[in-house]
N, C-alpha and C positions, 0 to 999 in steps of 0.2 A: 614469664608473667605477661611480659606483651600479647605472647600468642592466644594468652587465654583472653584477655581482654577484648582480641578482637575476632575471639570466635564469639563473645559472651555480647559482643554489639551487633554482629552476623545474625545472631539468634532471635536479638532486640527484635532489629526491623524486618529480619522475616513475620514477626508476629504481628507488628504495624502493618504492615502491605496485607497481610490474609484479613484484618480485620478489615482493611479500607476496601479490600476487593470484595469482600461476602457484603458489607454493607452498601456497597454502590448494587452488587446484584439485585438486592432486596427492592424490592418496589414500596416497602412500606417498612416504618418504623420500628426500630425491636428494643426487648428488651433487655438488658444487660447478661438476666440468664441465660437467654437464648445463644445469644453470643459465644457467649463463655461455653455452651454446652455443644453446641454446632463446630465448634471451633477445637474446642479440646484444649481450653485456654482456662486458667483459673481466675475468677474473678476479679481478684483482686489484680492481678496481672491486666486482664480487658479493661476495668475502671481503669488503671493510671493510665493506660493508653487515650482512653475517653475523655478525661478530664483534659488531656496537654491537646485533644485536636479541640477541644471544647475553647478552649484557653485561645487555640491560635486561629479560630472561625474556619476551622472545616469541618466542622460537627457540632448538633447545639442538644438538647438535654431538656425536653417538656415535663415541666414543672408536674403539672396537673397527671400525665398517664406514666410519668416513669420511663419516658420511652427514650431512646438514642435514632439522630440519624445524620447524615451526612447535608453539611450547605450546598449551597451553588458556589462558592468559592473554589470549593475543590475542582470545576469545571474550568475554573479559570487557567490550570495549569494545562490544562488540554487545548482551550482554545490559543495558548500562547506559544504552544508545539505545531497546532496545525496550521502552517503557512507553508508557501511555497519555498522560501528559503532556507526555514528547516529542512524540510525533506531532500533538498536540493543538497545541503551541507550532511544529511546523514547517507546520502548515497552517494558524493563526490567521489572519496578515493575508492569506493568499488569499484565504481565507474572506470576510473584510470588506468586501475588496476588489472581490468577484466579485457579495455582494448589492447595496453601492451602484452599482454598473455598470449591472447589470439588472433592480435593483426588487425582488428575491425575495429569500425567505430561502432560506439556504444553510444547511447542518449536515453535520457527522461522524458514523460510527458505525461502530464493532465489534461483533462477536459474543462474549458470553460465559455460555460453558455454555447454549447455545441460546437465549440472548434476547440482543434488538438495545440496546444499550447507547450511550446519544447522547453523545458527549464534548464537543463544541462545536454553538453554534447562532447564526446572526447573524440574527434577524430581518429581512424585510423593510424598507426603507427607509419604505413608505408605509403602515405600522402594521400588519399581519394580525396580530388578535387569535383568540380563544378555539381556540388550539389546545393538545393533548393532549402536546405536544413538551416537555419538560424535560431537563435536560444532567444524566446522571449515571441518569436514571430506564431503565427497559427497556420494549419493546412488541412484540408477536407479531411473527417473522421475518415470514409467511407473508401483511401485509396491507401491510405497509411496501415500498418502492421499494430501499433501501439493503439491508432483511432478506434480499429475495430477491436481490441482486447477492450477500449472504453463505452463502447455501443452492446459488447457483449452483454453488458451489466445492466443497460439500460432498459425497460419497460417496451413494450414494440411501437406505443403509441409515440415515445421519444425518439428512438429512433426512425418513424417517417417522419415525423417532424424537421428533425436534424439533415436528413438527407430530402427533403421535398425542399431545404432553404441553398444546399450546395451540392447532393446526388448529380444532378443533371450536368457538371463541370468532369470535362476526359480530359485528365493531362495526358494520357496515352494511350493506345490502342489494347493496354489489357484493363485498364479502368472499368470499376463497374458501376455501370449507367442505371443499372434497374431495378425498385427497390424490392422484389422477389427474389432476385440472383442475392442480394444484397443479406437478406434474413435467411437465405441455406449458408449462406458463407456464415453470417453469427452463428448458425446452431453447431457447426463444425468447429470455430473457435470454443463454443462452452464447451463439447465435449471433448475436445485435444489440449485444452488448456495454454492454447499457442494460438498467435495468428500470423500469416503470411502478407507481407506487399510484396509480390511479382512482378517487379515493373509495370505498379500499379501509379506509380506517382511519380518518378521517373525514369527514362528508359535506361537501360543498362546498369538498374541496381534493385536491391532485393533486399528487403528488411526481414529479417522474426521477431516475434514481442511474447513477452509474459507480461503476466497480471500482478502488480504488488498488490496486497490486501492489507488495510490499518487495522487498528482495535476493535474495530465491529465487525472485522469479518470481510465489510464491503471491498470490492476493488474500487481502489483511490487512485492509482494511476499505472504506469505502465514503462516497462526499460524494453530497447531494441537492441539489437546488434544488426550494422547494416555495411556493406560493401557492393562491390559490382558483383553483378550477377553469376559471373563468371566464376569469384574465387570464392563468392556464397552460396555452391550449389549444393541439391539435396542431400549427398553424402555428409560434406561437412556439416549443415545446419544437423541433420537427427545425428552424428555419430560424437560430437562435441562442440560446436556450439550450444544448440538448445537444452543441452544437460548442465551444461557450464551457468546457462542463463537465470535458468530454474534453483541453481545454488543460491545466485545474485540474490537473487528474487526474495529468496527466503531467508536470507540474512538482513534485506534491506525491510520487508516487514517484519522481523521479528524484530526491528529498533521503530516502527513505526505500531507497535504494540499488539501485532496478527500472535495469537496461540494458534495453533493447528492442533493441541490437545483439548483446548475447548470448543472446536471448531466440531471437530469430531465427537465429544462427551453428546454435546446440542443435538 
């Protein structure tokens, strides 16, 4: 009797979520049949859904056309997700998890107002010291592995912007200084889906980054795995790092609401 009970509320709210997702898709008001008939839902079924998001202001009910559609309050559940703490707390024990695996240190980062912004960092398991990494601190998009997964995404006019305010800054002799070298390295990152710091920020260590992607699709920020250069070389990074990372990747967007089956449908 339990079992059915909570396959019979399993069923509930799949049919609440398909209503609330068709109707956020919709750019414009519908009406109950459409619902019901798009849906595969029997009216009477769609209505009492209707009424209880009516009841609790995430959906309201035009007198005059008959129409159903979704408030702004329903946005409010979304702007109370996206913060940097959230995302910080949905990708922590990945995180963890991912450098005791592989020995490396792992970190987060977003972009804001054109500098890379580290929200989390797990050190290394086997201690790599004296690096420049601090959680909360910023550091040139343009030298960083994560930066340019963040510039990837950006518009070209943003990113000379971004690097015409900090570009010109060499923390080291592979740094790139010029914003032409700068835009074949982005086109390289969209198509490989990775980007490299080669002892570009500082000497004797080496990043890789992927792209997390939220509910729109967008790349919102970005995970690295980083160690000395030495015990991050090519082999390791393409034969398991970067395949390990790209798992991360897609666990941590898939709780920050990326579909890759509607990524793909679009």
């Amino acid at each position: 009797m339990a079992q059915t009970k909570g396959m019979e509320a399993n069923l509930s709210s799949d049919k609440l979520f398909r209503i609330i997702e068709y109707m956020a898709a919709s750019r414009l008001p519908m009406r109950l049949k459409n619902i019901s008939e798009n849906l595969g839902i029997s009216q009477p079924t769609v209505l009492r859904y209707l009424r209880t998001m009516c009841d609790q202001g995430y959906a309201y009910h035009d007198d005059n056309t008959g129409y159903y559609a979704l408030t702004w309050k329903i946005c409010r559940l979304g702007n109370s997700l996206e913060s940097n703490l959230v995302l910080r707390s949905m990708a922590g024990s990945l995180l963890s998890e991912f450098a005791n695996i592989y020995n490396v240190g792992v970190l987060l980062a977003v972009e804001r107002e054109g500098e890379l912004i580290y929200l989390d960092l797990v050190g290394a398991p086997h201690g790599l010291v004296d690096t420049m990494i601090r959680i909360g601190k910023d550091a040139p998009m343009h030298s960083t592995g994560s930066g340019k997964i963040l510039l990837s995404a950006m518009p070209p006019s943003r990113v000379q912007q971004i690097f015409e305010r900090s570009g010109q800054i060499r923390l080291t002799n592979n740094t790139i200084t010029k914003l032409d070298e700068l835009q074949r390295e982005l086109v390289l990152v969209q198509q490989r889906k990775y980007a490299l710091d080669n002892e570009e920020c500082e000497e004797g260590h080496r990043c890789v980054s992927v792209p997390l992607y939220d509910y729109s699709g967008r790349i919102a920020a970005a995970i690295s795995a980083f160690d000395s250069a030495e015990r991050l070389n090519d082999e390791f990074i393409r034969d398991t790092v970067l395949p390990a990372l790209w798992n991360m990747a897609k666990e941590i967007s898939f709780r920050m609401g990326y579909s890759e089956k509607k990524d793909t449908d679009e």
